[in-house]
C-alpha positions in Angstrom: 1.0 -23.3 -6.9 -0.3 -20.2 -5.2 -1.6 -18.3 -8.5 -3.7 -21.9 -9.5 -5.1 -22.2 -6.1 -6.1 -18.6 -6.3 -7.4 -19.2 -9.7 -9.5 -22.5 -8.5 -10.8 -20.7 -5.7 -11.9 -17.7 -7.6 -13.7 -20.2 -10.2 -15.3 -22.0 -7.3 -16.7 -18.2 -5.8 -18.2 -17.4 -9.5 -19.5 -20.7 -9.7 -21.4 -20.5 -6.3 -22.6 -17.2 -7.2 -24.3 -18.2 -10.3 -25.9 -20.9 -8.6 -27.5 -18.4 -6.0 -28.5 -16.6 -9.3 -30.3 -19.2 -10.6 -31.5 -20.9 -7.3 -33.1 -17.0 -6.6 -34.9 -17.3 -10.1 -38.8 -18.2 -9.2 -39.9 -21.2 -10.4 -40.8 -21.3 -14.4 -38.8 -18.6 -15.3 -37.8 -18.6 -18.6 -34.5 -18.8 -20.2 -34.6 -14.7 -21.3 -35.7 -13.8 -17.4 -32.8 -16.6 -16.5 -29.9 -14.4 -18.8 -31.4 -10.9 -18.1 -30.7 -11.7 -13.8 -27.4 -13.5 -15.2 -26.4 -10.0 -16.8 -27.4 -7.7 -14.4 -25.4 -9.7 -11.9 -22.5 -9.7 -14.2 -22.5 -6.1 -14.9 -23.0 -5.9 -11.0 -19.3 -7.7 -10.8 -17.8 -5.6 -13.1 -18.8 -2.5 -11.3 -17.3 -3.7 -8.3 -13.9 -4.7 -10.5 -13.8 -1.6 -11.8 -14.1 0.0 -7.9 -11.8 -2.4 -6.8 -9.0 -1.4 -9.3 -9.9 2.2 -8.2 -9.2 1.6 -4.8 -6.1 -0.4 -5.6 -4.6 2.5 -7.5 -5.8 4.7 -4.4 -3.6 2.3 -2.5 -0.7 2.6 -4.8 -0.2 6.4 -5.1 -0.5 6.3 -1.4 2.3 3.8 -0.8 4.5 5.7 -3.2 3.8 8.9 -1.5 4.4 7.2 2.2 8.1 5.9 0.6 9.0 8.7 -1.1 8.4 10.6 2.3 10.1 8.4 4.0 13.0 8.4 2.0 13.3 12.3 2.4 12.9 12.3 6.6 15.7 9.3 6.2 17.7 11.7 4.4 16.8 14.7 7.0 18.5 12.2 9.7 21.4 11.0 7.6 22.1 15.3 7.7 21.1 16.0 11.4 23.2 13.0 12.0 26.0 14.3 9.8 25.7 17.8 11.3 25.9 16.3 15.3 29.6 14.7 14.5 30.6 18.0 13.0 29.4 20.0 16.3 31.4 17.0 18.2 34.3 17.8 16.6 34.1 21.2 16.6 33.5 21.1 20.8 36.5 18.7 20.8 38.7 21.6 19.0 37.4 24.0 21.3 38.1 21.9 24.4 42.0 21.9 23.1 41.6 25.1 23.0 40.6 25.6 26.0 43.4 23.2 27.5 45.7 25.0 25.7 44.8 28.7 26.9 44.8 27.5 30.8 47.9 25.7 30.3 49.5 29.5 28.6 47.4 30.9 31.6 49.7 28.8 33.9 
């Protein structure tokens, strides 16, 4: 499914970027120099992680914000809306009236 797939691909990504790692190592190094670039990469990633959820809960206070203010300008029309058929109905009653004074007029 979608969620292995994503998995896979993320796997092949890590995979890819510790063979640059290593690849970028000069030739000889030894296996501490080989760890140390391995680490600092690492705690590279997790810097980025940590951003990334950051931004992602940046993202979600926003969207709440956007709904919730969206909900309350729906609401606004629901009452404008609400409010026009009460000033049709009042210019309805007035237009009786109005009928009904010419016709006492007449």
């Amino acid at each position: 499914g979608p969620i292995k797939d994503g998995l896979i691909k993320r796997l092949r990504k890590e995979v890819a970027r510790l063979s640059e790692v290593v690849l970028s190592l000069p030739p000889g190094a030894s296996e501490a120099e080989t760890c140390e670039k391995l680490r600092a990469t690492d705690e590279q990633c997790a810097m980025l992680l940590k951003e990334n959820d950051q931004l992602r809960g940046s993202v979600e206070q926003l969207t709440t914000s956007c709904m919730a203010q969206l909900k309350e300008k729906e609401a606004q029309a629901e009452l404008l809306e609400a409010q026009r058929a009460e000033m049709e109905d009042t210019e309805e009653e007035l237009e009786g009236h109005r009928v009904e004074c010419e016709t006492m007029k007449a």
